[in-house]
C-alpha positions in Angstrom: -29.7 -45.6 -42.7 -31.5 -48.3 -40.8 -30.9 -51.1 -43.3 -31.4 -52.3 -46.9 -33.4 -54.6 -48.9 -32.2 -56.7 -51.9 -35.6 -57.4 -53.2 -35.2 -60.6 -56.6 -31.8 -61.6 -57.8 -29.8 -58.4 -58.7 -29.5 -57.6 -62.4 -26.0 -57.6 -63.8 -25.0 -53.9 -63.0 -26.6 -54.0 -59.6 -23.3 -54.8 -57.7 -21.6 -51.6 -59.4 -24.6 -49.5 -58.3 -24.6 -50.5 -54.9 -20.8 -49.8 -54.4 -21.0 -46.4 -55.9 -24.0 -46.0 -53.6 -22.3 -47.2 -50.5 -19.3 -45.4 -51.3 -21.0 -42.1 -51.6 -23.7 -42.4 -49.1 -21.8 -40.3 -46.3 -22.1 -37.3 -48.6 -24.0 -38.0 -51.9 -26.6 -39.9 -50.1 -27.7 -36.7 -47.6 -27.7 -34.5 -50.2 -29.6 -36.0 -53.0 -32.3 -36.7 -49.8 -32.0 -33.6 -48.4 -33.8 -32.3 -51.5 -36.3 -34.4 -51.7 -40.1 -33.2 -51.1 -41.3 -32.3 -48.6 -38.1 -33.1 -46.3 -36.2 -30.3 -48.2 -38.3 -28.2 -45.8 -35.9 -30.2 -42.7 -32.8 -28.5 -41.1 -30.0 -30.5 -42.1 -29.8 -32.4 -38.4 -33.4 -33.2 -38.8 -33.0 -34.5 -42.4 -29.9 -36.6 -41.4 -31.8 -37.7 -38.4 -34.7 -38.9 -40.5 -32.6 -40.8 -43.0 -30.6 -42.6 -40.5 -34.6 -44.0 -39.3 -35.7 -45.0 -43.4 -34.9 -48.7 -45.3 -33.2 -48.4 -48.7 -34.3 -51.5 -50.8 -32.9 -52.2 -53.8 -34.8 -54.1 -56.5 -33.8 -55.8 -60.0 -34.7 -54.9 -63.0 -37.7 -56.5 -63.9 -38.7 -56.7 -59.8 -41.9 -55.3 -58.8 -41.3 -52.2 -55.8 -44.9 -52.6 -55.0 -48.3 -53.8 -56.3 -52.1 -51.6 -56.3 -54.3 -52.0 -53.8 -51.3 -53.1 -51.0 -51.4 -51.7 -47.6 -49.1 -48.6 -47.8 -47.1 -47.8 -45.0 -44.0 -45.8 -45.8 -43.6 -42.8 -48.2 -41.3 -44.4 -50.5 -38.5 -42.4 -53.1 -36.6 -43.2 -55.9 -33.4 -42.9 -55.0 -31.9 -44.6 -57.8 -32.8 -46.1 -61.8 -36.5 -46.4 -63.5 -39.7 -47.5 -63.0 -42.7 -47.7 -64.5 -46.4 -47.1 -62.5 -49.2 -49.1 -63.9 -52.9 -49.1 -63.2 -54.7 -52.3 -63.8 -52.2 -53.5 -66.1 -52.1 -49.7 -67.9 -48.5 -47.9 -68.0 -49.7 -44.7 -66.7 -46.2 -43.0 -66.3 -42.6 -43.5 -65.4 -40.5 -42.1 -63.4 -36.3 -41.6 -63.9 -33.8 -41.1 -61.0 -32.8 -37.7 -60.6 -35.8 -35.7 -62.6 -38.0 -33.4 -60.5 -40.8 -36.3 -60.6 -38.5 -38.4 -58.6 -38.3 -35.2 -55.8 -41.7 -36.5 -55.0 -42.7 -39.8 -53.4 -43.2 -42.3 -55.9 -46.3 -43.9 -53.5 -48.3 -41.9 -50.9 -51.5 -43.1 -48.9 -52.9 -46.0 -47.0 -53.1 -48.2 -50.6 -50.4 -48.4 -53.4 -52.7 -46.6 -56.6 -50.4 -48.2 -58.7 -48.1 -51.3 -59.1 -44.6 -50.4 -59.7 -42.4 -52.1 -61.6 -38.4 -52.0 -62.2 -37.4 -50.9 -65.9 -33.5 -51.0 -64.0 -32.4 -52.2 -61.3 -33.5 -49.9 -58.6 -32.8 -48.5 -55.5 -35.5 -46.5 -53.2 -36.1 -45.1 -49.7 -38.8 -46.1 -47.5 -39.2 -43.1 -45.1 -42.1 -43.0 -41.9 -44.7 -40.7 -42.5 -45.3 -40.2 -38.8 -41.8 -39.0 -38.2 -41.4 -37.0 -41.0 -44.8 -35.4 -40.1 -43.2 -34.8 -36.5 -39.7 -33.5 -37.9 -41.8 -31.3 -40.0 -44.2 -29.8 -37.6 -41.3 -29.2 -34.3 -38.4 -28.9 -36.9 -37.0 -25.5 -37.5 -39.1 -24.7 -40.3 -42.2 -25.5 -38.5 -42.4 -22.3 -36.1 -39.9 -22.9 -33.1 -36.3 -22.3 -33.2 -34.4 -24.5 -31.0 -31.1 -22.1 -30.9 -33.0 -18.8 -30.8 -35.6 -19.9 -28.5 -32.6 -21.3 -26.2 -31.0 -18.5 -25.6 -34.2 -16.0 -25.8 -34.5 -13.7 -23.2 -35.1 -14.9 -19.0 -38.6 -15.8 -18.0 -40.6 -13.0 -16.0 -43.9 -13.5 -13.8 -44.9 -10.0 -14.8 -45.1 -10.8 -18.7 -46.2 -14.0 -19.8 -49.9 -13.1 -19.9 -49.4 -9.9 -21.7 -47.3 -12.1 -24.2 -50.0 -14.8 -24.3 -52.9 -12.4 -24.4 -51.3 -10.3 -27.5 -51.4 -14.0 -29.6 -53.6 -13.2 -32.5 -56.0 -16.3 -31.4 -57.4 -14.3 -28.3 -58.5 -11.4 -30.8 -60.9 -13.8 -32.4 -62.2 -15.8 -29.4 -65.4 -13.4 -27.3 -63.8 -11.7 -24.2 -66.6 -14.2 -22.1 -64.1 -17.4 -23.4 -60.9 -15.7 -22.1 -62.0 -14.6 -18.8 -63.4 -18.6 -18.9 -60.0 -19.8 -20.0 -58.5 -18.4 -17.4 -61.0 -19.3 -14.6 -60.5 -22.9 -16.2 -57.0 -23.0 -16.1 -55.3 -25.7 -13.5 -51.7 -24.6 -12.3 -48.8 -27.5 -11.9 -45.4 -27.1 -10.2 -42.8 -29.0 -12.2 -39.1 -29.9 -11.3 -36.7 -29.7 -13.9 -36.4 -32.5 -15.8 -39.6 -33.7 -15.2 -41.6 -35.1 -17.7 -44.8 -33.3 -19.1 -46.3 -35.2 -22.3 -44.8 -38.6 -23.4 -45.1 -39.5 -26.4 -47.8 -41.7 -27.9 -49.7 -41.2 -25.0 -53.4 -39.8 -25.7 -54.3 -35.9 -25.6 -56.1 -35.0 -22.7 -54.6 -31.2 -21.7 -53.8 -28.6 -23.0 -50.9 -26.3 -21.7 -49.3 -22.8 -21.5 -46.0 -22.7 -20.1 -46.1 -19.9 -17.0 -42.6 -19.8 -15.9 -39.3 -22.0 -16.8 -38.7 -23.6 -20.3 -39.6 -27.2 -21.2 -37.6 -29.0 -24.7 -39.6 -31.4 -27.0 -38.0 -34.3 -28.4 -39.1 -37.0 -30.9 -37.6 -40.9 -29.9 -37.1 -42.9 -32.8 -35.9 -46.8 -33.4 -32.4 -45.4 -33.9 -32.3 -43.0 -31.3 -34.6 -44.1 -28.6 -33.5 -41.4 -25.9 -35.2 -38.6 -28.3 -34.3 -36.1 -31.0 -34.3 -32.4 -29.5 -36.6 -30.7 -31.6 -37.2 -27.3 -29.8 -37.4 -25.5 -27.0 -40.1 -23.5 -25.9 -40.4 -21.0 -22.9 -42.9 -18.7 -20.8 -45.9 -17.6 -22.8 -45.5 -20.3 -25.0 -48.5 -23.1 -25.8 -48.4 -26.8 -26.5 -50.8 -29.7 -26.7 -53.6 -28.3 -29.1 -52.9 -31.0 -32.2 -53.9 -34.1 -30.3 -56.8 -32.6 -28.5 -57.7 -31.1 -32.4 -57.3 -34.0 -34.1 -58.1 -36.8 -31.7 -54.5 -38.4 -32.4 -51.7 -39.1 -30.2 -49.1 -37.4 -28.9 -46.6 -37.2 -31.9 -43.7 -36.1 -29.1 -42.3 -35.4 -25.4 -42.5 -32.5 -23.4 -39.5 -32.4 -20.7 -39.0 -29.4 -18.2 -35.3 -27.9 -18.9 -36.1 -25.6 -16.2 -38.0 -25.9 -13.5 -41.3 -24.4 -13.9 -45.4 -23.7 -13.7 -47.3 -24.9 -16.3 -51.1 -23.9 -16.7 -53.4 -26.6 -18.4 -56.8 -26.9 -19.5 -59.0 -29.8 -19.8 -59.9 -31.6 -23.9 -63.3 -30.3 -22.8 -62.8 -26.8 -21.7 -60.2 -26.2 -24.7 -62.6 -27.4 -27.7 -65.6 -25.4 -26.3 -63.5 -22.2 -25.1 -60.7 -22.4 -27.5 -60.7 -24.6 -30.8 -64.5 -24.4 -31.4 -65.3 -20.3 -31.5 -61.9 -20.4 -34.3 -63.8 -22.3 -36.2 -66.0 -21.5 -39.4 -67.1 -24.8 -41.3 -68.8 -24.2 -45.2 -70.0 -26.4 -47.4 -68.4 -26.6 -51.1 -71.2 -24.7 -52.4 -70.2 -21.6 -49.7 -66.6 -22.2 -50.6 -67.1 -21.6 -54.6 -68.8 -18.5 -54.5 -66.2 -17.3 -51.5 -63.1 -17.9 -54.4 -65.4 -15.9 -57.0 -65.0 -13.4 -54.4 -61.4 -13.6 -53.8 -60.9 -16.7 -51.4 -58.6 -18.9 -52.0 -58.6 -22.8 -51.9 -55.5 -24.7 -49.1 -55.2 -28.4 -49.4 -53.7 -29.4 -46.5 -52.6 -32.9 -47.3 -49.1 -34.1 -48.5 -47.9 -33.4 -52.3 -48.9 -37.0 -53.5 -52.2 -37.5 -51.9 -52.6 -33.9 -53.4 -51.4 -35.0 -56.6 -54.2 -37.7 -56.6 -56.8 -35.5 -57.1 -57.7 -31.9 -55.7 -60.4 -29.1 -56.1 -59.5 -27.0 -58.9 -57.5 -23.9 -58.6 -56.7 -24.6 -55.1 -52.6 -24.7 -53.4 -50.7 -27.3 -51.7 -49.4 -26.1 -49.1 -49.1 -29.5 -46.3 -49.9 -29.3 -42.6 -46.7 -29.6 -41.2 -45.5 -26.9 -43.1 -48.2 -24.2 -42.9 -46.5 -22.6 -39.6 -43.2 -21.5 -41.8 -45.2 -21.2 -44.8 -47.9 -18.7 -43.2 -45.6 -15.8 -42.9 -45.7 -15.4 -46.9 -49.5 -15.3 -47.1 -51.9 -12.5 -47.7 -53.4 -11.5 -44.3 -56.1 -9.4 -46.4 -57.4 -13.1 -48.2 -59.8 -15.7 -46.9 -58.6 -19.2 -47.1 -60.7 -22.1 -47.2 -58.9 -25.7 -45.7 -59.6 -28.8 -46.5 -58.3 -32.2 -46.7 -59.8 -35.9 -46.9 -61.0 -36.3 -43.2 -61.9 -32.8 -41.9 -58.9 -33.2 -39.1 -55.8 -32.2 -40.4 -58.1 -29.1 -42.5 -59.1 -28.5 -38.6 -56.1 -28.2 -37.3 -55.0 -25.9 -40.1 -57.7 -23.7 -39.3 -57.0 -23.5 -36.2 -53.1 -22.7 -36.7 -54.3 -19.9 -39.4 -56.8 -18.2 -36.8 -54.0 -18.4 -34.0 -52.2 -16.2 -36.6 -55.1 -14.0 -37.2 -56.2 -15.1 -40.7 -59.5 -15.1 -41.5 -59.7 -19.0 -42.3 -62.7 -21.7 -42.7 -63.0 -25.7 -43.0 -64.5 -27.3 -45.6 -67.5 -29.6 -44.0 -67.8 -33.1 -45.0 -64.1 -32.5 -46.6 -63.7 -34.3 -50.6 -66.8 -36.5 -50.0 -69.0 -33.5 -50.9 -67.1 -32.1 -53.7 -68.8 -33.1 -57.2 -66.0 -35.2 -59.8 -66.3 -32.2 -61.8 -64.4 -29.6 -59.5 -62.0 -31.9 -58.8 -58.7 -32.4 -60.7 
């Protein structure tokens, strides 16, 4: 773990907790975070990975973790005690160490909702959303796998268009957009170990690995050479989230081998690509799709879900919809949504690449009466 906190004068018993905590962190420390949500969804390299990045505070009983209406920067956990969440002076619940509630983060968002306060002394974790949301969308469970795609089978000229052109996301695209994808295409020559995409630089290409295999990796505080996080090889496809969501780069791209690379402009991907995969509806549309059999995805994570959601509708997060899209009904429509219409895009997009039949809610919450919400 990165460091610790001592947050007020430490109660009585807080000495004794912190040496059973120390003593036990090697083994009892990963485990207990290892099942917390949604990290659970981590390999165990990833999960040990992203606690050696997050803070453990501790704070006395009595101590306040956090008040409402503070900026919010961390998703934080209790690791350890009681506390009690009030809204505008109002107890509205508690939470207690070790009970599924405390599986969940106690705070999610960019504001506290509540003000938190220490019934015992306390101890929590403070873990980065952006690198859990990284670990989560390269990790294992998130569609690539680092040892199988390592030792997959060699790269031939002859077959990485028929592998690329039998991806569900060209059924759905008009055969005019793929013969313009491929007229649009740039080709690049890369040495091995040359770098592709750094991360937090801004999205301007997309890409399709031709020949060769490139690795992505995640650098962190405590690791600033990078985390491998997978491998990927010919016929393979990278780059479309940025682009999507007009973020940055959330990780590198290195060649492993050397290799050609085909790439297509922000432009030339949202009009020939992204935009055709895409159905927006309004909430009105969306209703009477569910009385028809549709069914409701809130992209978002567990506690911003948890805030409030349209009724009837599942949680299942972004970074997880890769792994999680194998287990759903290819037959249903799903409408996507979230609070700013990006993340909901993205899934869309990820969902059509897959060949579900999937649409984005337009205008996202803000045009969802109080009364369907829950």
């Amino acid at each position: 773990m990165r460091s610790r906190h001592f947050d007020g004068l430490l109660g009585a018993n807080a000495t004794e907790i912190l040496s059973h905590f120390n003593m036990q962190e090697a083994t009892i420390d990963l485990i207990e975070f290892s099942s917390l949500v949604p990290i659970k969804a981590l390999g165990i390299a990833h999960c040990r990975e992203l606690l050696d990045q997050s803070d453990v505070s501790v704070v006395a009983k009595g101590g306040t973790l956090f008040e409402q209406g503070g900026e919010a920067k961390n998703i934080l956990y209790l690791m350890d005690g009681e506390v009690e969440l009030h809204i505008a002076g109002k107890l509205e619940k508690r939470v207690k160490s070790g009970t599924r509630l405390a599986k969940l983060p106690l705070e999610q968002g960019s504001h506290y909702q509540y003000t938190a306060r220490a019934l015992t002394d306390v101890i929590y974790v403070s873990v980065d959303p952006a690198a859990l949301d990284i670990m989560l969308s390269w990790g294992q469970s998130g569609g690539y796998e680092v040892q199988e795609l390592d030792s997959a089978h060699d790269d031939s000229d002859d077959d990485w268009m028929a592998r690329l052109l039998q991806a569900k996301v060209f059924h759905r695209i008009p055969p005019a957009n793929i013969q313009s994808v491929f007229m649009s295409m740039v080709t690049h020559h890369f040495a091995a170990g040359e770098s592709v995409i750094r991360q937090g630089e801004e999205g301007e290409h997309f890409y399709i690995i031709r020949e060769g295999k490139c690795q992505v990796s995640r650098k962190t505080r405590k690791n600033p050479e990078g985390m491998l996080l997978a491998v990927l090889q010919a016929g393979d496809s990278f780059g479309e989230e940025a682009l999507i969501s007009g973020g940055k780069r959330n990780a590198s791209i290195t060649m492993q081998t050397a290799g050609v690379l085909l790439s297509l402009s922000r432009t030339d991907f949202l009009e020939l690509l992204n935009e055709p995969l895409l159905k927006w509806i309004s909430y009105d549309e969306g209703r009477e799709m569910v009385d028809d059999g549709a069914i409701w995805i809130d992209v978002r994570l567990p506690a911003e879900y948890q805030a409030g959601h349209i009724q009837h509708s599942v949680n299942i997060p972004l970074p997880l919809l890769r792994a999680k899209s194998e287990k759903l009904d290819a037959e249903v429509r799903y409408l996507l949504y979230c609070d700013s219409g990006r993340r909901g895009s993205i899934a869309a997009y990820l969902l059509a690449q897959r060949g579900f039949d999937s649409f984005v809610l337009q205008g996202s919450l803000d045009g969802v009466p109080a009364s369907a919400m829950v």
